[in-house]
PyMOL Python script that loads the backbone (N, CA, C, O; Angstrom):
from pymol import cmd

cmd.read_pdbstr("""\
ATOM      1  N   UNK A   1      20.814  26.456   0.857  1.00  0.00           N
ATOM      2  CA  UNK A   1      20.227  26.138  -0.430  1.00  0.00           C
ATOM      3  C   UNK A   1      21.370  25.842  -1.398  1.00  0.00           C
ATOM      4  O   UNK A   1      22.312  26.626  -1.511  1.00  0.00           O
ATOM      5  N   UNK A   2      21.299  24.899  -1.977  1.00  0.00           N
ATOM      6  CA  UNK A   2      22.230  24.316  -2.907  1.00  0.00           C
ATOM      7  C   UNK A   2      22.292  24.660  -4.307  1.00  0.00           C
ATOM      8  O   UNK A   2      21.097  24.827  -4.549  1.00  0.00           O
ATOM      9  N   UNK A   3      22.921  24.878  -5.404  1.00  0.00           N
ATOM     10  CA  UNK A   3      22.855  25.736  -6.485  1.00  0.00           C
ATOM     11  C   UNK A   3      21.645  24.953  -7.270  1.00  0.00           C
ATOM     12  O   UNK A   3      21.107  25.733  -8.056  1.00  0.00           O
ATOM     13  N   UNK A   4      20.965  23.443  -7.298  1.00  0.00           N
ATOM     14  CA  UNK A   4      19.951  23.079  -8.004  1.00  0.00           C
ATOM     15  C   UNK A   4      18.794  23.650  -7.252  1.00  0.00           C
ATOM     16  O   UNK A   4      17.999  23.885  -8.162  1.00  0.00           O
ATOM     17  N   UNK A   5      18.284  23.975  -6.255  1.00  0.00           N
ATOM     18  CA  UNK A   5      17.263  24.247  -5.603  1.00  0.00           C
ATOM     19  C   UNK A   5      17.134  25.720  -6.028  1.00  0.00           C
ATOM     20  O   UNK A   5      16.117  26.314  -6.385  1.00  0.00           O
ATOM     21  N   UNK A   6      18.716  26.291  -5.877  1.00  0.00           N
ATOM     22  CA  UNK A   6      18.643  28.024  -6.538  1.00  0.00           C
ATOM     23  C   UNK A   6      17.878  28.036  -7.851  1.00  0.00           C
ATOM     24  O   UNK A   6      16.890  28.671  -8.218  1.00  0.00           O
ATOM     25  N   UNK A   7      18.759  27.003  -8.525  1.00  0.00           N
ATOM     26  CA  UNK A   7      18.090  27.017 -10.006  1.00  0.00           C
ATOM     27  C   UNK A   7      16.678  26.806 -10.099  1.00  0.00           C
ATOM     28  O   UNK A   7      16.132  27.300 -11.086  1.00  0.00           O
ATOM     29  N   UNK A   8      15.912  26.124  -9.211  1.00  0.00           N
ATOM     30  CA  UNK A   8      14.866  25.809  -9.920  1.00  0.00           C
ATOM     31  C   UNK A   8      13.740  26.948  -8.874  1.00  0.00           C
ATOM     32  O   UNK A   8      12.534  26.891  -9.116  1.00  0.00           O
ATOM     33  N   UNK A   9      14.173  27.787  -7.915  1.00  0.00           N
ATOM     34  CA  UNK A   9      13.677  28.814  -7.778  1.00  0.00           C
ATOM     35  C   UNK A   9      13.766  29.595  -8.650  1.00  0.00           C
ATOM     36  O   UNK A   9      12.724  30.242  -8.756  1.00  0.00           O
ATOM     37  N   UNK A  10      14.602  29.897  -9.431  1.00  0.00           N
ATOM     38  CA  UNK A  10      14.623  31.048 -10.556  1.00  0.00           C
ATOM     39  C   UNK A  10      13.811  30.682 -11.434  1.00  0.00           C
ATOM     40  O   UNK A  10      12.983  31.542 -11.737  1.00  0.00           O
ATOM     41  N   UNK A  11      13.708  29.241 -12.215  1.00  0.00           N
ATOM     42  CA  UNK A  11      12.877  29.232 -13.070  1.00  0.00           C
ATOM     43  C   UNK A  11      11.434  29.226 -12.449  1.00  0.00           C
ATOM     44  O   UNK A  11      10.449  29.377 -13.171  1.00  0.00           O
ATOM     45  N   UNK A  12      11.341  29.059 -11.188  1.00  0.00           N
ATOM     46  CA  UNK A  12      10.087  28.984 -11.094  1.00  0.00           C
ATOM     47  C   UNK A  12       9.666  30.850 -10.962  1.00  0.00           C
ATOM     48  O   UNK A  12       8.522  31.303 -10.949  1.00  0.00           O
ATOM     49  N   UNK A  13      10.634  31.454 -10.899  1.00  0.00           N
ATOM     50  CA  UNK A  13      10.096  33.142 -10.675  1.00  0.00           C
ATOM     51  C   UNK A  13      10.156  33.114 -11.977  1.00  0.00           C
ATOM     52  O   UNK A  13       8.953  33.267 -12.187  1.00  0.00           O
ATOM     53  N   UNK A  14      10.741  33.018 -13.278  1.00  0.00           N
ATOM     54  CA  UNK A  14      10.793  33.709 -14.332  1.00  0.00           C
ATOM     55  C   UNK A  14       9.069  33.108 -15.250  1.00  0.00           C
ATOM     56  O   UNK A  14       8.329  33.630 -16.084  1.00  0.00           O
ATOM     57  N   UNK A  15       9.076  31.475 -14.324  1.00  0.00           N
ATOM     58  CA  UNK A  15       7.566  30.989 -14.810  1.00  0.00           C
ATOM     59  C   UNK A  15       6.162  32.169 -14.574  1.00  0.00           C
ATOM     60  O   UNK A  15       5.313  32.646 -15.327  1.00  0.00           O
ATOM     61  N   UNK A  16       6.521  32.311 -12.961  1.00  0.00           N
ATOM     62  CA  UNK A  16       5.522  33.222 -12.406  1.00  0.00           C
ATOM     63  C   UNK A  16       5.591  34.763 -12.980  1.00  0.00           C
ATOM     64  O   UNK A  16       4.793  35.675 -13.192  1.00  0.00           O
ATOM     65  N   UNK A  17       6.816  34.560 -13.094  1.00  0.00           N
ATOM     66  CA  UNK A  17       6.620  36.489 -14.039  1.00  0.00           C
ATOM     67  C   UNK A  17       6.087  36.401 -15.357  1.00  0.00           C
ATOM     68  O   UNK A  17       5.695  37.457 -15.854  1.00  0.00           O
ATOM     69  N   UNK A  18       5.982  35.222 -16.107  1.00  0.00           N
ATOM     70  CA  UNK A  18       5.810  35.283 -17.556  1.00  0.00           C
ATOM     71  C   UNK A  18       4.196  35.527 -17.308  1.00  0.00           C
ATOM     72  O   UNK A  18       3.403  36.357 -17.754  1.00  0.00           O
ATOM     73  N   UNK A  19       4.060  34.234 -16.237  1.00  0.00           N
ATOM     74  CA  UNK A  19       2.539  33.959 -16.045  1.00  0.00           C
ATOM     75  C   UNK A  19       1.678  35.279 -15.630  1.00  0.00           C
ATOM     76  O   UNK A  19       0.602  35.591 -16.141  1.00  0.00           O
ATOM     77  N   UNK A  20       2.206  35.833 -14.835  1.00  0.00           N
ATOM     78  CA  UNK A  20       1.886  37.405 -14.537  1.00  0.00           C
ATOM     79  C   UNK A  20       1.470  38.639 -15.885  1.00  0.00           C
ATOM     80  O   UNK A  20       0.393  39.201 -16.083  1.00  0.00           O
ATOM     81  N   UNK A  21       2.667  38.751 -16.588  1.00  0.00           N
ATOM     82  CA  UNK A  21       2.536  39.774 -18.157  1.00  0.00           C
ATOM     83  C   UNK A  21       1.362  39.001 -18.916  1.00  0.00           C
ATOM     84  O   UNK A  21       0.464  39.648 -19.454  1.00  0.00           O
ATOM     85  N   UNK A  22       1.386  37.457 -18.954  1.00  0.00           N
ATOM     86  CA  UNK A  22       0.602  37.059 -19.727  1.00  0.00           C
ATOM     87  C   UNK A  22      -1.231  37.099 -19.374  1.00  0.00           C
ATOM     88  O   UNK A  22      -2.185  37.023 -20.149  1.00  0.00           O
ATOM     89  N   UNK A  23      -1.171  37.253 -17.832  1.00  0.00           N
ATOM     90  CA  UNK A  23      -2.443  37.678 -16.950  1.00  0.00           C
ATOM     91  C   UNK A  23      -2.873  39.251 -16.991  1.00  0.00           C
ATOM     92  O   UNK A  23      -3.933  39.771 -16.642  1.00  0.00           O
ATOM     93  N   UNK A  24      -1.832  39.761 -17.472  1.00  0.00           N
ATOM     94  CA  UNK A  24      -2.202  41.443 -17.495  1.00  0.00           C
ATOM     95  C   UNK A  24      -2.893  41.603 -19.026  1.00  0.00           C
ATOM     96  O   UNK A  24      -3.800  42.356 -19.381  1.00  0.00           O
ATOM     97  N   UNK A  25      -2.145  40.640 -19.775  1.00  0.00           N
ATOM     98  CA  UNK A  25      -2.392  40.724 -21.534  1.00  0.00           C
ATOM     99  C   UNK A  25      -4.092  40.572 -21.619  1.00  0.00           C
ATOM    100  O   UNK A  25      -4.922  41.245 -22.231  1.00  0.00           O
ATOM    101  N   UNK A  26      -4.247  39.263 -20.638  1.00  0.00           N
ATOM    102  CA  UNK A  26      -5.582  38.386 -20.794  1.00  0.00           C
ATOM    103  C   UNK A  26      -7.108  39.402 -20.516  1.00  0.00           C
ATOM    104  O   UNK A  26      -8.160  39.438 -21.154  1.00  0.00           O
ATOM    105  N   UNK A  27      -6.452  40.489 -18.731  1.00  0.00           N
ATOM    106  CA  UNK A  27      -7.409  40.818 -18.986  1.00  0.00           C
ATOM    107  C   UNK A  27      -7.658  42.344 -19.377  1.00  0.00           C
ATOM    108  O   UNK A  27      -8.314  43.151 -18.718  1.00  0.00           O
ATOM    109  N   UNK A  28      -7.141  42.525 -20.323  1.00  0.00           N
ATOM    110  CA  UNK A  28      -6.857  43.686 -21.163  1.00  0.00           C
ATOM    111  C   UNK A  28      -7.534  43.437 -22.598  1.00  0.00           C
ATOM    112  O   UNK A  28      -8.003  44.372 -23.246  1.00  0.00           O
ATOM    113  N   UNK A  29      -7.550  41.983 -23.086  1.00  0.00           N
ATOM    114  CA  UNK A  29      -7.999  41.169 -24.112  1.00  0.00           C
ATOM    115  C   UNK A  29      -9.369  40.968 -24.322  1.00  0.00           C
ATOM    116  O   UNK A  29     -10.114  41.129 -25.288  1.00  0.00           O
ATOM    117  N   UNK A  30      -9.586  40.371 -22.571  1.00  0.00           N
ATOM    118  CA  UNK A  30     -10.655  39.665 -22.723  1.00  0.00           C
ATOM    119  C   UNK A  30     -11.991  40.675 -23.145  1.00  0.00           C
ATOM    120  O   UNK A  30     -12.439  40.236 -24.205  1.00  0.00           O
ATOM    121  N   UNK A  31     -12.447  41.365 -22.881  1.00  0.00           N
ATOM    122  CA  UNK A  31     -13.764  42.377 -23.398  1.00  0.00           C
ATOM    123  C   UNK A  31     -13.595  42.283 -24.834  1.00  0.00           C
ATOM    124  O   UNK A  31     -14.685  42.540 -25.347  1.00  0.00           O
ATOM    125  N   UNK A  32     -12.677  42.018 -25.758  1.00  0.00           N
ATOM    126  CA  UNK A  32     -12.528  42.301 -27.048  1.00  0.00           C
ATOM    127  C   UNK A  32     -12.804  40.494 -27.381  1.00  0.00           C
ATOM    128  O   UNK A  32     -13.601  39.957 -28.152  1.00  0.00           O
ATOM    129  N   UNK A  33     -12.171  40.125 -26.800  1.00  0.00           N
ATOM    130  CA  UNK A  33     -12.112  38.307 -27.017  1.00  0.00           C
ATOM    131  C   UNK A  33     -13.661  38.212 -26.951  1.00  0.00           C
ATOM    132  O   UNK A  33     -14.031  37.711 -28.012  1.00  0.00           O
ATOM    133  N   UNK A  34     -14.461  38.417 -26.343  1.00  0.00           N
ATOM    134  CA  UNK A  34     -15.919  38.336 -25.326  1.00  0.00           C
ATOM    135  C   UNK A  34     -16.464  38.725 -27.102  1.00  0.00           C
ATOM    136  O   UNK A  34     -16.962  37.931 -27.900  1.00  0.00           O
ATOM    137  N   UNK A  35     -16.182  40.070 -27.294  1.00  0.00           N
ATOM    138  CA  UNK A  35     -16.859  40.795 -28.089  1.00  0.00           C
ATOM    139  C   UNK A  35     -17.170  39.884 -29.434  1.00  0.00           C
ATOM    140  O   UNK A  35     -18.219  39.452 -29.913  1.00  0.00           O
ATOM    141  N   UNK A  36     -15.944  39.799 -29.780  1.00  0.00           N
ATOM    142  CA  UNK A  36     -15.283  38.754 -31.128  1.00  0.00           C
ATOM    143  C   UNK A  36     -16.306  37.294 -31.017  1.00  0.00           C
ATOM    144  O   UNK A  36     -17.353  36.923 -31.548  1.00  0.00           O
ATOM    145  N   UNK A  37     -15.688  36.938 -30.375  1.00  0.00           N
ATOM    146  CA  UNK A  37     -16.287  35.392 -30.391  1.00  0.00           C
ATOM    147  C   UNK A  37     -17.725  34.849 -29.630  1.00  0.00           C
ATOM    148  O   UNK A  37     -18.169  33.726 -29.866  1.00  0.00           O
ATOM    149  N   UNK A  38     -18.270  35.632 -28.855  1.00  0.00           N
ATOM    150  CA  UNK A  38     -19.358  35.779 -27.911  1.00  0.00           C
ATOM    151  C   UNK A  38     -19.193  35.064 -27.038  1.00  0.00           C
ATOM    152  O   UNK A  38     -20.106  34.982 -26.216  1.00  0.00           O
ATOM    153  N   UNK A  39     -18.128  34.352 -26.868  1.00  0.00           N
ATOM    154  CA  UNK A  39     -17.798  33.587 -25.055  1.00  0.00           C
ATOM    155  C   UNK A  39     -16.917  34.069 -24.357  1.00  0.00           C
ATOM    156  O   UNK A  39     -16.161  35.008 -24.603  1.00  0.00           O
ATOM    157  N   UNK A  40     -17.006  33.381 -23.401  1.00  0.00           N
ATOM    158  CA  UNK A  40     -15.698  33.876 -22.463  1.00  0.00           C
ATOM    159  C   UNK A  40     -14.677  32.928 -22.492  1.00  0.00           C
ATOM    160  O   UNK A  40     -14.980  31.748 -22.671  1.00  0.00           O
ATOM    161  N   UNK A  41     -13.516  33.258 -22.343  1.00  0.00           N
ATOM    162  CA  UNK A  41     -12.572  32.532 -22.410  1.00  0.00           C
ATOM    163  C   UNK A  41     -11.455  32.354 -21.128  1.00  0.00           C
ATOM    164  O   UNK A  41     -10.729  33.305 -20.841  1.00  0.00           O
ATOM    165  N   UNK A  42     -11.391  31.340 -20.540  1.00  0.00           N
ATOM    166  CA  UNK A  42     -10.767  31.301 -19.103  1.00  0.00           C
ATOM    167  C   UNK A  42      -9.090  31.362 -19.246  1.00  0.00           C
ATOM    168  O   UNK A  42      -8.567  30.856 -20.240  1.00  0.00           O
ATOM    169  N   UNK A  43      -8.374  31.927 -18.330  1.00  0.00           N
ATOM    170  CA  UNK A  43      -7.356  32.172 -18.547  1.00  0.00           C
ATOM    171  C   UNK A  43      -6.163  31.272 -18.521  1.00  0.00           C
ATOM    172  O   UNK A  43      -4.996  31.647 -18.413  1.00  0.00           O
ATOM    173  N   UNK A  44      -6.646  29.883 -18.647  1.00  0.00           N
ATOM    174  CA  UNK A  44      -5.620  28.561 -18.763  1.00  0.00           C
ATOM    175  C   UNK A  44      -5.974  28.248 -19.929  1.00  0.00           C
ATOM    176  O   UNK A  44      -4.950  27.920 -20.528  1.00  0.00           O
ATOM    177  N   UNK A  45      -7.183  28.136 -20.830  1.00  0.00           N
ATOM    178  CA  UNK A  45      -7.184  28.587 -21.970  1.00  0.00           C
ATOM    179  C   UNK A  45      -6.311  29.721 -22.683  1.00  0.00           C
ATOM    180  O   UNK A  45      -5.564  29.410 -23.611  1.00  0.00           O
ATOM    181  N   UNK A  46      -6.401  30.863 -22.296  1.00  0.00           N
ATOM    182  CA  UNK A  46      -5.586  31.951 -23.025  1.00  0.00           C
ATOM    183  C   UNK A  46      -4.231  31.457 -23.120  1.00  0.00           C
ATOM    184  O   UNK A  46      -3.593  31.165 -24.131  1.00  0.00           O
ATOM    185  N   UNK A  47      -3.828  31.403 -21.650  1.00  0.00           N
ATOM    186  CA  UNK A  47      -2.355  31.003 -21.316  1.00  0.00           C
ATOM    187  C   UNK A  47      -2.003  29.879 -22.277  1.00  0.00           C
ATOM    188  O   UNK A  47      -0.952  30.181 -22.842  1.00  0.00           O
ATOM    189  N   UNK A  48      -2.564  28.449 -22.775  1.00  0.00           N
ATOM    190  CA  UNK A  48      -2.463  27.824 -23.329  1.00  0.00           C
ATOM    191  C   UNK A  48      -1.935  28.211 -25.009  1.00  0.00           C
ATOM    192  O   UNK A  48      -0.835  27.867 -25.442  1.00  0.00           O
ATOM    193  N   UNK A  49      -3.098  29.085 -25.917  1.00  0.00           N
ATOM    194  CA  UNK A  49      -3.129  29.546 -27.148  1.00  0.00           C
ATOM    195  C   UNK A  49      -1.545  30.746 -26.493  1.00  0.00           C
ATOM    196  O   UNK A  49      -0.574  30.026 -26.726  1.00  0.00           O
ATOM    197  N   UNK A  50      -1.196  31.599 -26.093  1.00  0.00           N
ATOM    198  CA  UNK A  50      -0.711  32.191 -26.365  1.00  0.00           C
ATOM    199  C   UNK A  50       0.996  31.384 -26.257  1.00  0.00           C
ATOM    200  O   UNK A  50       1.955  31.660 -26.978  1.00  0.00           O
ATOM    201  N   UNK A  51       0.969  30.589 -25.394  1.00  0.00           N
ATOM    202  CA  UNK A  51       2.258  29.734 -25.359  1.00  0.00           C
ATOM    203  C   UNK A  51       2.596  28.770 -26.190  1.00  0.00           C
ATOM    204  O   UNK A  51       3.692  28.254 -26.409  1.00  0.00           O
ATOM    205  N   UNK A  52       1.528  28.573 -26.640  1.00  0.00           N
ATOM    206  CA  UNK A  52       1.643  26.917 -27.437  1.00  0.00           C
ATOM    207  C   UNK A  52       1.418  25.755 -27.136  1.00  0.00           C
ATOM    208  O   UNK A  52       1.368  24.837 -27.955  1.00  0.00           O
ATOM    209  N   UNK A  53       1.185  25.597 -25.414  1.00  0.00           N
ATOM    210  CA  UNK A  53       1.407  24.060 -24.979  1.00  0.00           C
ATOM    211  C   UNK A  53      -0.211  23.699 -25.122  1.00  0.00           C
ATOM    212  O   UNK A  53      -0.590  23.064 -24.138  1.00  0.00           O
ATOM    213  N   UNK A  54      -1.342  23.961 -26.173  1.00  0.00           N
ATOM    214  CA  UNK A  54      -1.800  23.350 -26.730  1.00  0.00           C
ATOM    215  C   UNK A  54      -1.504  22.891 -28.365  1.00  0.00           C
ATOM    216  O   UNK A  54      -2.417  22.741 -29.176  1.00  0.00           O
ATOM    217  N   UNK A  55      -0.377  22.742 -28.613  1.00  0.00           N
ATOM    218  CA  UNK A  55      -0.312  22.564 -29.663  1.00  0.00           C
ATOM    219  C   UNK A  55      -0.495  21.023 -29.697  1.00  0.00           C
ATOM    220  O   UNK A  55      -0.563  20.378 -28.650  1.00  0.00           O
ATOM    221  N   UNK A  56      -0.579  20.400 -31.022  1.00  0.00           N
ATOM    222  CA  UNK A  56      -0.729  19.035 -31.837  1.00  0.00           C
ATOM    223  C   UNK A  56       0.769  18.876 -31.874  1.00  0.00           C
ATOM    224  O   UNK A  56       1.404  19.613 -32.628  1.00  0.00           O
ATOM    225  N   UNK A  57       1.526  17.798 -30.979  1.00  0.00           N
ATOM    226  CA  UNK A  57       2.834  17.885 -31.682  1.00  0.00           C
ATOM    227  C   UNK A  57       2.924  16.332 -32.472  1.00  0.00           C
ATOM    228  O   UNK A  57       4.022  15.905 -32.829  1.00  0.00           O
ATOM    229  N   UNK A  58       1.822  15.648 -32.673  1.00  0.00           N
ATOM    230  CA  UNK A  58       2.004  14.305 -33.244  1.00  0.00           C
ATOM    231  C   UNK A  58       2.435  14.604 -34.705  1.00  0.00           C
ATOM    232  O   UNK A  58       2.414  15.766 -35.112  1.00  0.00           O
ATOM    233  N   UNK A  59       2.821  13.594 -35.488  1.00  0.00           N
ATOM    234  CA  UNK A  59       3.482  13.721 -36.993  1.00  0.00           C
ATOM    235  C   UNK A  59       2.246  14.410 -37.750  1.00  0.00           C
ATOM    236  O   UNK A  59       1.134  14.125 -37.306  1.00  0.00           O
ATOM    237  N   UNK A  60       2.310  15.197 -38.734  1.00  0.00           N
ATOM    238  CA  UNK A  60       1.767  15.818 -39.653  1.00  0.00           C
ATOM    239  C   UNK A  60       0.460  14.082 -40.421  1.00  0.00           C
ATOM    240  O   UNK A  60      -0.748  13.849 -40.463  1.00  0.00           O
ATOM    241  N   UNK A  61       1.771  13.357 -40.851  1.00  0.00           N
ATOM    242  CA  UNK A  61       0.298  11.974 -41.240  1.00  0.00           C
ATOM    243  C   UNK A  61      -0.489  11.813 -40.750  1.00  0.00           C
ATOM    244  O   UNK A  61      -1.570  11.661 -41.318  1.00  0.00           O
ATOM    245  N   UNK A  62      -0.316  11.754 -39.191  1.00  0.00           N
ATOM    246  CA  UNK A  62      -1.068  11.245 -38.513  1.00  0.00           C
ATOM    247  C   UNK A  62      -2.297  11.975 -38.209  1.00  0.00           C
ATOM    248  O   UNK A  62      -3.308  11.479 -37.713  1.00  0.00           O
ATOM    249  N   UNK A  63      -2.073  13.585 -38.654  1.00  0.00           N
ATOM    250  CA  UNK A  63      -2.952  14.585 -37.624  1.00  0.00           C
ATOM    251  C   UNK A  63      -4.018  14.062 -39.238  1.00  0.00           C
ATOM    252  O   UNK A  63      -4.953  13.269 -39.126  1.00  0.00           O
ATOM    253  N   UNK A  64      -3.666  14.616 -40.448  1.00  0.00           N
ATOM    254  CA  UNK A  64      -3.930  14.045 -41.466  1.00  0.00           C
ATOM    255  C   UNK A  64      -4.776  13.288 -42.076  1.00  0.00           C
ATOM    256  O   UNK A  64      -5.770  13.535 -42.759  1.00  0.00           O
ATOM    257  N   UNK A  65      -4.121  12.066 -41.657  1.00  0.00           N
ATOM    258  CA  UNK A  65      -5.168  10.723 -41.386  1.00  0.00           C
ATOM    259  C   UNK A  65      -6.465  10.584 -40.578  1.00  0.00           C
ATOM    260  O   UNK A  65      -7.422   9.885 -40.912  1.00  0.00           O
ATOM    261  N   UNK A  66      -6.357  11.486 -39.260  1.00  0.00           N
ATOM    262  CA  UNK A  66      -7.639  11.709 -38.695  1.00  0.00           C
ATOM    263  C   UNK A  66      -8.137  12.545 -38.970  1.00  0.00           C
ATOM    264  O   UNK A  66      -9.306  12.527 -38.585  1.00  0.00           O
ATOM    265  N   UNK A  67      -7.752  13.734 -39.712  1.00  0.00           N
ATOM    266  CA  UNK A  67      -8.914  14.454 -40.394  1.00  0.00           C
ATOM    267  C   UNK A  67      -9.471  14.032 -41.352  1.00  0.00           C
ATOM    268  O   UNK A  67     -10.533  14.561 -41.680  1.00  0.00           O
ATOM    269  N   UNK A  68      -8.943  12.958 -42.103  1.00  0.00           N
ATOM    270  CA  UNK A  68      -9.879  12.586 -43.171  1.00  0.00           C
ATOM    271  C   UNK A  68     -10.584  11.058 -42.760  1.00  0.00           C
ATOM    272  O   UNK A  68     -11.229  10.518 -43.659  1.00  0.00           O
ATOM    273  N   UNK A  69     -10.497  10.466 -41.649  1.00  0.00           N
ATOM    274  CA  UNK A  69     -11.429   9.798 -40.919  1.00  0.00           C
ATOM    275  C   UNK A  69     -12.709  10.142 -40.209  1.00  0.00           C
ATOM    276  O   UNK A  69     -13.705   9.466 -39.955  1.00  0.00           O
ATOM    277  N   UNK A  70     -12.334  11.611 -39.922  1.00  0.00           N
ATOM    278  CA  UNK A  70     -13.337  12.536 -39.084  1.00  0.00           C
ATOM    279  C   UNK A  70     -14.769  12.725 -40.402  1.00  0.00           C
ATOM    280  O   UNK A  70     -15.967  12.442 -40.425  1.00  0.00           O
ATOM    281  N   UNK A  71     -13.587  13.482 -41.542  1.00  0.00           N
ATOM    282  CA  UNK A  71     -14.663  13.700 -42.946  1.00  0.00           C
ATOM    283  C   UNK A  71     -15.187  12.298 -43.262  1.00  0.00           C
ATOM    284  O   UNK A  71     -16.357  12.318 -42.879  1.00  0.00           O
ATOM    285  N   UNK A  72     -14.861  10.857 -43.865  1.00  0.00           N
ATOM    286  CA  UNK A  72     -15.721  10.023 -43.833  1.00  0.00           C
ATOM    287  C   UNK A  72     -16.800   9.846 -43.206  1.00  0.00           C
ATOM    288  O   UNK A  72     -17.906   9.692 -43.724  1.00  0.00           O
ATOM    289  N   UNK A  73     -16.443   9.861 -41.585  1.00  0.00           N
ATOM    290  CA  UNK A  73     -17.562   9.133 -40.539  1.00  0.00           C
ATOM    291  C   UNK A  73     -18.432  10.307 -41.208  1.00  0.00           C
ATOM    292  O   UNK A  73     -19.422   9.827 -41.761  1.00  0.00           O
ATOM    293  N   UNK A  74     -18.356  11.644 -41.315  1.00  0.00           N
ATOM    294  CA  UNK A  74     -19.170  12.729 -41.384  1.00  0.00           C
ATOM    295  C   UNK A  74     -19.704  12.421 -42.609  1.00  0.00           C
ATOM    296  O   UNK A  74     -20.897  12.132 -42.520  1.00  0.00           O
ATOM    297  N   UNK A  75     -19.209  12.372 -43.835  1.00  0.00           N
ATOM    298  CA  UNK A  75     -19.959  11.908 -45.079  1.00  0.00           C
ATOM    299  C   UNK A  75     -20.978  10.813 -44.951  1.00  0.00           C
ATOM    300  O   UNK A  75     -21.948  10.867 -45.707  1.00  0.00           O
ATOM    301  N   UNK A  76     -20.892   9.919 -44.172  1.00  0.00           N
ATOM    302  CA  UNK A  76     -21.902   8.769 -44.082  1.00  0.00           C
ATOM    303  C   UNK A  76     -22.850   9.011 -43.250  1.00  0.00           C
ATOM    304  O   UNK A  76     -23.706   8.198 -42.902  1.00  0.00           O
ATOM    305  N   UNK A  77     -22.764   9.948 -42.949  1.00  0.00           N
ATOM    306  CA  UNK A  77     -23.526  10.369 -41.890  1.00  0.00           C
ATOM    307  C   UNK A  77     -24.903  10.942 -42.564  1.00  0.00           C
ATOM    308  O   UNK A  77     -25.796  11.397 -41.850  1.00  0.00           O
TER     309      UNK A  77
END
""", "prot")
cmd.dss("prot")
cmd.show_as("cartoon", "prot")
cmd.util.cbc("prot")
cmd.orient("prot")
């Protein structure tokens, strides 16, 4: 094994360990999540909100601009 293949075994354990703490968090959460909001919430969802990689990363105008396209169509409505 060559030191890039090492490397990208490690990140892939430190992925799987994060993914792990963050699976213990979820279902420790979830009965309270359930409670709160009255759905269930699947755990690529959770994983998502708690990491960020659902975030909006387009420019602030832009997010902006379609919220106040969203409110028009809705006003004429």
């Amino acid at each position: 094994m060559d030191i890039f293949e090492f490397c990208d075994f490690i990140i892939l354990a430190i992925k799987k360990d994060k993914k792990d703490f963050y699976y213990s968090q979820y279902t420790a959460l979830l009965p309270r999540i359930i409670q709160v909001t009255g759905k269930y919430m699947p755990f690529n969802d959770f994983y998502d909100t708690i990491t960020g990689a659902n975030l909006d990363l387009r420019p602030a105008e832009e997010i902006v601009e379609e919220s106040r396209e969203i409110r028009r169509r809705l006003e004429n409505k």
